[in-house]
N, C-alpha and C positions, 0 to 999 in steps of 0.2 A: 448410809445417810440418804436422806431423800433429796431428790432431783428437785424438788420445789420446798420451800417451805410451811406446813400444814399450815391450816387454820387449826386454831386450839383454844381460842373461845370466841362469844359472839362478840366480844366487842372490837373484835380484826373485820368485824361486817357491818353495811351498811345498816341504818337505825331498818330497812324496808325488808334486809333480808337476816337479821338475825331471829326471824321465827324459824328458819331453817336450820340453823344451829340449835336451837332450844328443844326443835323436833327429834332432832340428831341424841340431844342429850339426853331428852325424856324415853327414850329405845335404849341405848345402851349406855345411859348414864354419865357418859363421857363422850367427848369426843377424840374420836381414835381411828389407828388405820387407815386404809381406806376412805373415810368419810372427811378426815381431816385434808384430802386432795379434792372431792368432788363438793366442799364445801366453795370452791374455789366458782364454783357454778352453782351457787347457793336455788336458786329454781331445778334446776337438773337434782341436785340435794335432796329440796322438797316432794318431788315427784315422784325419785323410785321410794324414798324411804317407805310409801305406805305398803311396799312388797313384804317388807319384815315382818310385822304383824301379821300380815295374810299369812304367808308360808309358816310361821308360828301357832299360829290360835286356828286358822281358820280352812286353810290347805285339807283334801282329805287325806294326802299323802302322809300317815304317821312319822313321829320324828325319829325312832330309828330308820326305818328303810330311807328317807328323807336323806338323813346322816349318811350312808353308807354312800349314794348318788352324788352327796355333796361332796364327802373325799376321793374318790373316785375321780369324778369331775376336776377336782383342783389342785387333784396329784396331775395329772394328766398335763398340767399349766405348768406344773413346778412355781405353785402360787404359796410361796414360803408362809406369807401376815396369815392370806387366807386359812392355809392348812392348819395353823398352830390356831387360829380362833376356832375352827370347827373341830378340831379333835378333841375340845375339852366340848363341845357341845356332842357331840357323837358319844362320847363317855357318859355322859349324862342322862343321854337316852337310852344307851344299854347295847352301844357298839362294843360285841369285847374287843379286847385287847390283839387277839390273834388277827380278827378281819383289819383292826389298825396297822398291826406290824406288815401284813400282806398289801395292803392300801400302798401303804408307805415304801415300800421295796419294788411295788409292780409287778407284783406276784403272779403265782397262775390261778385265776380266779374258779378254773378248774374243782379246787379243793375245797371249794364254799358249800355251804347249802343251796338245793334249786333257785329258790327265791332270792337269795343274794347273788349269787354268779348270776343270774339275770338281769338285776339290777346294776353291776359292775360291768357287767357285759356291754350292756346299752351305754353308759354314759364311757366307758373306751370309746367306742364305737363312734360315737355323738363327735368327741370332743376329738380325737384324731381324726376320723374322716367325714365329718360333718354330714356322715348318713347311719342310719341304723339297720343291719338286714333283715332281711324279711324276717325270718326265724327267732332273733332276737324281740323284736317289734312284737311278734303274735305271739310271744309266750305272756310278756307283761300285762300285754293286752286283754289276753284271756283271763289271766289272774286275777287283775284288778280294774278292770274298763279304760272306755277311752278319758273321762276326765280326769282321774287317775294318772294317766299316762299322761296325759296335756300338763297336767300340775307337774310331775316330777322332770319334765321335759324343761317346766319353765322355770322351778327354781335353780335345776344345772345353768343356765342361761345368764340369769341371776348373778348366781358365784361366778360363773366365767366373766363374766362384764363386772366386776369389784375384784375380782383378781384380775384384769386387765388395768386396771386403775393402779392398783397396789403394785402391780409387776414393772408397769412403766414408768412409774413414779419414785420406782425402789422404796417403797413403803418396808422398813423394816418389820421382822417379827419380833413381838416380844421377847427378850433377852433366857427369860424363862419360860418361855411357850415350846411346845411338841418340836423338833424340827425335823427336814426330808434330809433325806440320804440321795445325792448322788444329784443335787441341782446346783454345784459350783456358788451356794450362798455362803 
């Protein structure tokens, strides 16, 4: 159960800030997650929301390699809401199933293809040591440029800041959503 009580529609919001929830709902239809805490700061709400669409439609970052950064990224959190939202989005995109079960165990990323282990590599790296090495850095770099690298950097950031939310918040996961192994949820 959650640490606060969501917002779960707009009418728990002022007449000033229910375009925040409406915004919320016109993206994901609902309000859910994550969002049903940061609605709680209905301006902070409005703000990042317009990152979703970006990193969706407009990101050059394609949405598999995208997918693979973002679980990666929020294994690494043991962000339970997050993981199980983005697993069915990573499905979608055409993550199999084997880089999921590896995501999800903390695998040895060793076993991947070039392009994935480097992607896995970097946002470990990111998200436990809050640096990337050299070597890590100039492979993606090479692959795909620096804006490239900039975007994939900023949606990890992204999900780490909404799995911080969800995490602190004990934002539960959906009952039948994906779940981690081995995060005492």
């Amino acid at each position: 159960m959650a640490r606060v009580a969501p917002i779960k529609s707009r009418s728990e919001l002022s007449a000033k800030h229910q375009s925040a929830a409406d915004a919320v709902v016109k993206v994901y239809g609902e309000i859910r997650g994550p969002w049903g805490m940061l609605l709680h700061s209905p301006e902070l709400a409005a703000r990042i929301l317009p990152l979703v669409p970006f990193f969706h439609e407009k990101s050059i970052v394609k949405g598999k390699l995208r997918s693979i950064a973002i679980l990666a990224a929020v294994r690494e959190l043991d962000a339970e809401y997050v993981w199980s939202a983005q697993v069915a989005a990573a499905r979608r995109n055409g993550v199999r199933e084997e880089l999921i079960d590896l995501l999800r165990g903390k695998g040895d990323a060793g076993r991947l293809a070039a392009e994935e282990r480097e992607i896995v590599e970097y946002a470990r790296q990111l998200v436990r040591k809050n640096r990337v090495d050299q070597a890590t850095f100039d492979a993606l770099a090479k692959r795909h440029g620096t804006q490239w690298l900039v975007e994939l950097t900023a949606v990890m950031g992204y999900f780490a800041m909404v799995s911080g939310i969800a995490n602190a918040f004990e934002v539960a996961a959906p009952a039948n959503g994906d779940k981690l192994s081995g995060t005492g949820s």
